[in-house]
C-alpha positions in Angstrom: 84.0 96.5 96.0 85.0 100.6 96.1 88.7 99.3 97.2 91.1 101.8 94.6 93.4 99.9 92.1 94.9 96.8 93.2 93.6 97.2 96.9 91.1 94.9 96.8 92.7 92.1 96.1 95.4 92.7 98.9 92.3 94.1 101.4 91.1 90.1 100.3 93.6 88.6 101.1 95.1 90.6 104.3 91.6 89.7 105.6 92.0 85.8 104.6 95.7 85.6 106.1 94.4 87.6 109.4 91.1 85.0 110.1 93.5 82.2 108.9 96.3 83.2 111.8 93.2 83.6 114.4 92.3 79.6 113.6 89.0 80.2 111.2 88.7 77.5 108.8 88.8 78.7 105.0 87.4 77.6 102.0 87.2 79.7 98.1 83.7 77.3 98.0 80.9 78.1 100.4 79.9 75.5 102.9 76.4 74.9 103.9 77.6 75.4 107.6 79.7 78.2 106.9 79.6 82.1 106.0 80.5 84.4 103.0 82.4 87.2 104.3 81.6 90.5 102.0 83.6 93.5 101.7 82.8 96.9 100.9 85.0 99.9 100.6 83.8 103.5 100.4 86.3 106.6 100.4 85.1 110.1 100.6 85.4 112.8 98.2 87.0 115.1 99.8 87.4 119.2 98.6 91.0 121.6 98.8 94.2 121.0 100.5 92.6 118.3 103.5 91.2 115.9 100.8 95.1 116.2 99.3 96.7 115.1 102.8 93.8 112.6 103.7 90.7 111.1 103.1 88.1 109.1 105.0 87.7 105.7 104.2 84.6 103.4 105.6 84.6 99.7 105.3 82.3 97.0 105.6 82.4 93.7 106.4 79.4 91.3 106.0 78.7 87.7 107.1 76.4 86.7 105.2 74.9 82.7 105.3 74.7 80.2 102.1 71.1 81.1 101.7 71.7 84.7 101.1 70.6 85.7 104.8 72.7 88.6 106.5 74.2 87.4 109.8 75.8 90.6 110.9 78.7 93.4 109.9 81.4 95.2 111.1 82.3 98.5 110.6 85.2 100.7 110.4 86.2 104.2 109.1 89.7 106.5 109.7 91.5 108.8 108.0 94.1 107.4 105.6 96.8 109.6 103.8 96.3 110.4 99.8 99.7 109.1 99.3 98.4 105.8 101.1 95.5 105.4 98.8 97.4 106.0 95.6 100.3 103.7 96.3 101.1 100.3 97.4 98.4 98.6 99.5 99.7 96.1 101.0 100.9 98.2 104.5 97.4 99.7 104.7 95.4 96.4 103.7 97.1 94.3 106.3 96.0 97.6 108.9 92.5 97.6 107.7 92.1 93.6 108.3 94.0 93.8 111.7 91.8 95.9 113.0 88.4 94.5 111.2 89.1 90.9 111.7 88.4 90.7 115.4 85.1 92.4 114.9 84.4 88.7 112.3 85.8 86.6 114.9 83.0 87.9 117.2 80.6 87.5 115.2 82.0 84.1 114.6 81.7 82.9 118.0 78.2 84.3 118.3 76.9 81.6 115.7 74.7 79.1 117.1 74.5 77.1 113.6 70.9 78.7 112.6 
């Protein structure tokens, strides 16, 4: 959601491979024990020759439970080149899940099953 072009599916999947590497059990069909991971993508407009070098980006990842109910988020913005955004993702989508993924692992562990 707000990932430009193809980056969504490679911000998907970059996020899949990096909980998969830390041990967390995956599944494309949600479990009743389990979580939905969301994510959310918003970059900044940005005006003259700094929104041509860089813009910011914010992300958003949400664990939310089976019956709809948010169990918590993790955040994270930077600055990401223009050239970045406009061209392959898959450098910049494995960066964003390294650094969001041990934010979902913590929230992870904090789950107490209710």
């Amino acid at each position: 959601d707000g990932v430009p072009g193809q980056g969504g599916g490679e911000l998907a999947g970059a996020m899949r491979t990096a909980l998969a590497k830390a041990g967390v059990l995956l599944s494309r069909q949600p479990a009743d024990d389990g979580f939905i991971l969301l994510g959310s993508m918003n970059v900044a407009s940005g005006d003259g020759d700094a929104a041509a070098r860089s813009r910011r980006i914010e992300v958003v990842w949400q664990l939310i439970r089976p019956d709809g109910q948010q169990f918590g988020q993790v955040n994270q913005a930077n600055e990401v080149s223009a050239a970045q955004l406009a061209g392959d993702w898959r450098e910049l989508a494995q960066a964003i899940a390294r650094a969001g993924a041990p934010g979902v692992l913590d929230l992870l562990r904090r789950d107490r099953g209710g």
